[in-house]
C-alpha positions as CSV (number, residue, x, y, z in Angstrom):
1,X,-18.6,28.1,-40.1
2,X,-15.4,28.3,-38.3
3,X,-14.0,24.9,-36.2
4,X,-14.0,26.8,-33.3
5,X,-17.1,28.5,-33.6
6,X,-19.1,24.8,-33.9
7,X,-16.9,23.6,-30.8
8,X,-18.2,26.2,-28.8
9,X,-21.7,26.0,-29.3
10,X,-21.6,22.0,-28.8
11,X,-19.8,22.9,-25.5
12,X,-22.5,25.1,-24.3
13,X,-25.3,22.8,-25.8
14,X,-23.6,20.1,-23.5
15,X,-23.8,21.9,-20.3
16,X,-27.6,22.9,-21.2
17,X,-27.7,19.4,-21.4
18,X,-26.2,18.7,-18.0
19,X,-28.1,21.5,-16.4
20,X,-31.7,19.8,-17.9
21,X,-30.1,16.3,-16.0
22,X,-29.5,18.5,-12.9
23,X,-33.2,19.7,-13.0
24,X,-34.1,17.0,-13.5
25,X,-32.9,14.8,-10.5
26,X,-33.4,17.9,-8.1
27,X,-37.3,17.3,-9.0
28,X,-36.2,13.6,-8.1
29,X,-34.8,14.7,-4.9
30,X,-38.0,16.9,-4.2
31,X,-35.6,20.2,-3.7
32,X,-37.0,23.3,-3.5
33,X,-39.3,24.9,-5.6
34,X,-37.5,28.2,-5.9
35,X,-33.9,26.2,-6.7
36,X,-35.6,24.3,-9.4
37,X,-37.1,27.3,-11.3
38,X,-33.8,29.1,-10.6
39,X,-32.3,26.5,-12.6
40,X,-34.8,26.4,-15.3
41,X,-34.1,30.1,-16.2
42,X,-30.6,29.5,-16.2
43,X,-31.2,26.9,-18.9
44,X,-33.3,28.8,-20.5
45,X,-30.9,32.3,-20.6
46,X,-28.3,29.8,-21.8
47,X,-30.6,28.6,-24.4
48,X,-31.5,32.3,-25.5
49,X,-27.3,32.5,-25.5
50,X,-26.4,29.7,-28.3
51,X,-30.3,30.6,-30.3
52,X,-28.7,34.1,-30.5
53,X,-25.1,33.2,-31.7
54,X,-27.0,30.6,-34.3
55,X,-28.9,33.6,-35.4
56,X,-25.8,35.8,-35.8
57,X,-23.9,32.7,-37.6
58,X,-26.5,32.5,-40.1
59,X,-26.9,36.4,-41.0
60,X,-23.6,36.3,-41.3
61,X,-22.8,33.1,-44.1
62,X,-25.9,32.1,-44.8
63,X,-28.1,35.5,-45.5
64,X,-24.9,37.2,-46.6
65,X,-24.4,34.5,-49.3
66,X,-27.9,34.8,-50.6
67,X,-27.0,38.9,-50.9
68,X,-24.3,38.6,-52.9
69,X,-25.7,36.0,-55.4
70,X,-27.2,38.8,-56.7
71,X,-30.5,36.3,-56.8
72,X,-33.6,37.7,-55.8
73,X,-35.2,34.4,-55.6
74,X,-32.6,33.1,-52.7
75,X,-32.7,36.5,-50.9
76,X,-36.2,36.3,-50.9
77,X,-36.2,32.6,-49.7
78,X,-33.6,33.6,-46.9
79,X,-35.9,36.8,-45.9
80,X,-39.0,34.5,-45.5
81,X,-37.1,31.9,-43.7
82,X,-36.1,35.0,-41.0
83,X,-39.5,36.4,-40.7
84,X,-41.1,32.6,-40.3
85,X,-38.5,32.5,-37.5
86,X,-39.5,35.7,-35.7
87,X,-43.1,34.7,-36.3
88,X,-42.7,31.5,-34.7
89,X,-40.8,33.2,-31.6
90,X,-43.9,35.8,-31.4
91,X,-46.5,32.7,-30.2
């Protein structure tokens, strides 16, 4: 995976992480109801954001790699890790 690539998903992971800290402390400072779950879907949306790129990153090298091994026993393996993924995003 590209330098740049990595650098920007770190960069968004970091202001998730700044936006949880925010939550946080506005639940400290007893704000609003409404504000707080505002900002909880924004973390979340953001965290939909860098799950999706992760997903793309990995069909990309990852899956494609398997594909052109040629090996049907590491295409298989990538396949299965995909569908335990969806399955686990279904509950």
């Amino acid at each position: 995976m590209a330098k740049g690539a990595v650098d920007q998903k770190i960069n968004r992971l970091r202001r998730i992480e700044g936006q949880v800290r925010g939550i946080a402390q506005m639940i400290d400072d007893d704000r609003y109801c409404i504000d707080i779950l505002h900002q909880v879907q924004a973390v979340k949306s953001a965290l939909v954001k860098v799950e999706s790129q992760i997903l793309k990153d990995h069909a990309a090298c990852c899956v494609s790699e398997a594909i052109a091994t040629g090996s049907p026993a590491e295409q298989k393996e990538k396949f299965d890790e995909l569908i335990d993924l969806f399955e686990k995003v279904k509950r």
